[in-house]
C-alpha positions in Angstrom: 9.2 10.8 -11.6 8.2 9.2 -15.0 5.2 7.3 -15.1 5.6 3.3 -14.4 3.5 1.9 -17.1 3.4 -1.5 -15.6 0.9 -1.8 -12.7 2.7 -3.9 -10.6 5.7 -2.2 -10.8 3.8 1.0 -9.7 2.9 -0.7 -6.8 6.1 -2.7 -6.1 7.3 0.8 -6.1 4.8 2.4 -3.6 6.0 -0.5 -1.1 9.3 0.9 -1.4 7.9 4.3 -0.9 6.0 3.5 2.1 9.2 2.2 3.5 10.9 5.0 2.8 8.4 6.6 4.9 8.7 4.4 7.4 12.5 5.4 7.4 11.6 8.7 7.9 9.9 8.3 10.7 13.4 8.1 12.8 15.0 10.6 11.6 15.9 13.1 13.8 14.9 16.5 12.1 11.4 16.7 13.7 9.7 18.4 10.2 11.3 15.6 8.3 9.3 13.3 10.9 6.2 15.1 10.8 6.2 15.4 7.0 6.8 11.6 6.7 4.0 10.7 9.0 1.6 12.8 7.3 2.5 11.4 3.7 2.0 7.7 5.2 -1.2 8.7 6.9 -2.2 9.4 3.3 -0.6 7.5 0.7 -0.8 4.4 3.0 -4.7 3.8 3.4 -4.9 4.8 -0.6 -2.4 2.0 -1.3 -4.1 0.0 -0.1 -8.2 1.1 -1.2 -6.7 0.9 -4.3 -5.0 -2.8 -3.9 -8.8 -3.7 -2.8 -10.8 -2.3 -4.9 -8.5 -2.6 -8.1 -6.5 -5.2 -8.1 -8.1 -7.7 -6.4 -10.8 -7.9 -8.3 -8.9 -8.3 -11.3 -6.7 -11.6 -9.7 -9.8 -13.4 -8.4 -9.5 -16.4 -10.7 -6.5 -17.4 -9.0 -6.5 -16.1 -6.1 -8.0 -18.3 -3.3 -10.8 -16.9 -1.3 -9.2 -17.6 2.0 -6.0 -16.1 0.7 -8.1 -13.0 -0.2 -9.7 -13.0 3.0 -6.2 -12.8 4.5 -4.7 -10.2 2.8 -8.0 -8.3 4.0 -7.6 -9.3 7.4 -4.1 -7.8 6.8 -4.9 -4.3 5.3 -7.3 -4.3 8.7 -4.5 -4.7 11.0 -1.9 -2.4 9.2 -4.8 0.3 9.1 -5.2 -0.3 12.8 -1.3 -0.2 13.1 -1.3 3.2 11.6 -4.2 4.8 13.2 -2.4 3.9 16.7 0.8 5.2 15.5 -1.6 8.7 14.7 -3.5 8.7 17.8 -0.8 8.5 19.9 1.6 10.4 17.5 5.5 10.0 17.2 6.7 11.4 20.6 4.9 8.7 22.5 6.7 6.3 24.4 5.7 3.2 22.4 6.1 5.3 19.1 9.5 3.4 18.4 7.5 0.3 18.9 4.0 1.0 16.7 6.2 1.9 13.9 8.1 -1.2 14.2 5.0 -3.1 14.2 3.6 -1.4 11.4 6.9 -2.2 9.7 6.8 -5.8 10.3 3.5 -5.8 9.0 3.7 -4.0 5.7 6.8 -6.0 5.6 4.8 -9.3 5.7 2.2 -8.3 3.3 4.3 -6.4 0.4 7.0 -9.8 0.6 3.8 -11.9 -0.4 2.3 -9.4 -2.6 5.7 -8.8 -4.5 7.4 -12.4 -4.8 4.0 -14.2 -5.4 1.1 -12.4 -5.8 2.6 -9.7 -8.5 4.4 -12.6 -10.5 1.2 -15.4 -10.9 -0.2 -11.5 -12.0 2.0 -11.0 -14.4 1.8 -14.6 -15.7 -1.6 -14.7 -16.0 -3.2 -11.7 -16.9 -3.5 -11.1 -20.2 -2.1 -8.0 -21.3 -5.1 -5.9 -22.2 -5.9 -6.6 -18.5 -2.6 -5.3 -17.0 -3.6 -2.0 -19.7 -6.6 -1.8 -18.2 -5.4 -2.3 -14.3 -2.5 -0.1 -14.6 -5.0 2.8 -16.2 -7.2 2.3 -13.4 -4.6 2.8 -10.8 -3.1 5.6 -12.1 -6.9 7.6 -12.6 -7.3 6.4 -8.8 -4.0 7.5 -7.7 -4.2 10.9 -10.0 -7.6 12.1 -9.4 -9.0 13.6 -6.2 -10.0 11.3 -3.7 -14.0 12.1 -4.1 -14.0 11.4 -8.1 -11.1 8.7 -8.5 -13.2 6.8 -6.1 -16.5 7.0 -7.4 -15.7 5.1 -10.5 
């Protein structure tokens, strides 16, 4: 896949791939299912360490503290969410249901981040600091997990 330049769009397109995922997880070749839940158990957690630590920081002239304190609040539950889903594992009962709740989650918080958040972004960063974010995402989501965080 080539390399999105735009950091937004990278992560626009990491919701999609976590949906995707999500997708997966009812399919009904059992490796396909396995395979997706292990990509989500990782790539979901980074998502969003990296929408904390990065970008967040980067949008905090406009973005309200309360509002921040939400989308935290948020990244707490989907994390919960997800660590039910893996403690219990996909052939539980309630499986169907976890991942559905996860879903709606996610859903929730990538419609916000993607019609609102990403746009007044756009709008108002200035474009050295979309450079610089979009760089800093793509060491974080590049290098290994003990020296992309460390920075």
């Amino acid at each position: 896949m080539p390399r999105i330049s735009d950091p937004l769009e990278l992560l626009t397109q990491q919701h999609d791939d976590l949906f995707a995922l999500l997708d997966a997880l009812s399919s009904p070749n059992e490796a396909e299912r396995t395979r997706a839940l292990d990509n989500l158990a990782n790539e979901l957690p980074d998502h969003l360490a990296a929408e904390q630590e990065l970008l967040y920081p980067c949008v905090t002239g406009y973005l309200a503290q309360p509002v921040r304190e939400e989308l935290l609040a948020e990244h707490a539950e989907i994390k919960r969410a997800l660590a039910d889903l893996l403690w219990f594992g996909l052939d539980d009962a309630d499986a169907p249901r976890r991942i559905a709740e996860l879903r709606t989650l996610l859903e929730g918080h990538a419609a916000y981040q993607d019609h609102e958040l990403f746009e007044n972004a756009a709008e108002s960063l200035q474009p050295l600091d979309i450079t610089i974010l979009g760089n800093r995402l793509h060491a974080w989501f590049l290098a290994p997990i003990d020296t992309a965080r460390a920075a």
